[in-house]
C-alpha positions as CSV (number, residue, x, y, z in Angstrom):
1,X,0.0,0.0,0.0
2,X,1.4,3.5,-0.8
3,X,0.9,6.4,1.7
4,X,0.9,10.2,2.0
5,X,1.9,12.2,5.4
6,X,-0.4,15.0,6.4
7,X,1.0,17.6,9.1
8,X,-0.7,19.4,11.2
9,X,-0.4,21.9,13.5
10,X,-1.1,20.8,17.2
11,X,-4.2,20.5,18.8
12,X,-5.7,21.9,15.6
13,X,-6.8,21.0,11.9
14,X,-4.6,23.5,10.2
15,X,-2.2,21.4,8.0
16,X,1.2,23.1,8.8
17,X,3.8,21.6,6.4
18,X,2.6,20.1,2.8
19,X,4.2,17.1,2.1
20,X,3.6,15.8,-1.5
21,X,6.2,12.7,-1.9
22,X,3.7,9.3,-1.6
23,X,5.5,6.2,-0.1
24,X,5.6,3.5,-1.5
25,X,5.5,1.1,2.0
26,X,4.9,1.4,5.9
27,X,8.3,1.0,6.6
28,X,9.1,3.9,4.2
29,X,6.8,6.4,5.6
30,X,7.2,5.5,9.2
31,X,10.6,6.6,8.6
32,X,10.2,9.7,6.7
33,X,8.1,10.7,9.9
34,X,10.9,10.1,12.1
35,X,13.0,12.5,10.9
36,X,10.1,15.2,10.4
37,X,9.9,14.5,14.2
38,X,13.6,15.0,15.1
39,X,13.7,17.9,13.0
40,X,10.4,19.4,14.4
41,X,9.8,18.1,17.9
42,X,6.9,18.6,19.9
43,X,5.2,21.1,17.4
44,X,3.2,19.2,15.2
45,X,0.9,15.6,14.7
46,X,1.9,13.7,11.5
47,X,-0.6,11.3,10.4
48,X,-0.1,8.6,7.3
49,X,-2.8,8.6,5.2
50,X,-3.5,5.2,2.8
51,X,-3.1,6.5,-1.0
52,X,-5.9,4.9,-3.4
């Protein structure tokens, strides 16, 4: 299954940072989100989203 990462702004529905790049696995994503974490921490909620 290939997935997209939505970011959004804490504690809100605002997406902050628009990500475009669709993974092509779980393990691929997961990652990616990782080191949007490390480089962001504590300031936003990333969320993978299934692409059709």
């Amino acid at each position: 299954m290939r997935y997209k990462i939505r970011v959004y702004e804490i504690g809100t529905n605002y997406e902050a940072i628009k990500v475009n790049e669709i993974f092509e696995s779980q393990d691929a994503v997961e990652t990616a989100i990782k080191k949007l974490k490390s480089s962001n921490p504590n300031k936003y909620d990333y969320v993978k989203v299934p692409v059709l």
